[in-house]
N, C-alpha and C positions, 0 to 999 in steps of 0.2 A: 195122280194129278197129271192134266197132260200138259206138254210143254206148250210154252210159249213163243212168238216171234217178236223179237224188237223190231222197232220202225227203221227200214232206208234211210240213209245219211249220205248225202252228196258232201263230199270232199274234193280237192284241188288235185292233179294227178301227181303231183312233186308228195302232198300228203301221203297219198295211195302208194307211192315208190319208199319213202323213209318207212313208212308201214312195216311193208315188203319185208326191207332190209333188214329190221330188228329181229324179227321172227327167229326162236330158236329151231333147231333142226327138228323137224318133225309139226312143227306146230303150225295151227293153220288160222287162216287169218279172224274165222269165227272165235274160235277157242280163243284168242287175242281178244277178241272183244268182249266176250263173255266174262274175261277176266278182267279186264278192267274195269267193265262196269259194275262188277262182284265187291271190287277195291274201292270204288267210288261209291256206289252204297256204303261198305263199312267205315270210311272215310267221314261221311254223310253223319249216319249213324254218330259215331264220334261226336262230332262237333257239335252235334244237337244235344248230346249228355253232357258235354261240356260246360254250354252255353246254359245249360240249365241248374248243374251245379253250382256255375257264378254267378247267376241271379240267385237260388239260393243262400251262396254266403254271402251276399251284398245285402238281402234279406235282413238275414240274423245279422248282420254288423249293423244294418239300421238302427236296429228292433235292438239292439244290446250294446252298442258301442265297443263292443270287444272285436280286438284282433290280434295278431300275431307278427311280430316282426320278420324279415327275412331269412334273419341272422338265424333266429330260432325254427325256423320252417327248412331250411336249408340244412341244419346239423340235423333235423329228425329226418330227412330223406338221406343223408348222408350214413346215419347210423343205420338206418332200415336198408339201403344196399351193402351194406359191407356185411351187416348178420345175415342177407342173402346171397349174396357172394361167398361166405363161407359155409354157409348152407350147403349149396351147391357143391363146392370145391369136397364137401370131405362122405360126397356120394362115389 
């Protein structure tokens, strides 16, 4: 597949100098870009599975009246990282 070019972006030069200055050693200012707009699709990405999961469960809680409290949504995230936290730990 051949590559592509993103569109020109005019920027303020103070923008263009903070830029500059973040850059780690060797990196150049494409690759900067290319990476953040990588991050801002998957960012993207995200919030659109998100947003469609919570329309989902706003769905079924319609449609069912059923929910779950905090309290009880909270201890099951709590116990699902601690068996993966030990998980982990005894690799």
């Amino acid at each position: 597949m051949k590559s592509a070019v993103l569109p020109s972006v005019r920027i303020e030069p103070a923008l263009r100098a903070d830029l500059e200055a973040v850059l780690v050693e060797g990196e150049t200012l494409s690759a900067f870009v290319e990476s953040s707009v990588r991050r801002a699709v998957e960012l993207r990405h995200a919030q659109r599975n998100f947003d469609a999961r919570c329309g989902a469960a706003l769905k079924d809680f319609l449609a069912t009246g059923l929910s779950h409290g905090s309290d009880t949504v909270l201890a099951e995230l709590r116990q699902r990282t601690e068996a993966r936290r030990t998980q982990l730990q005894s690799r």
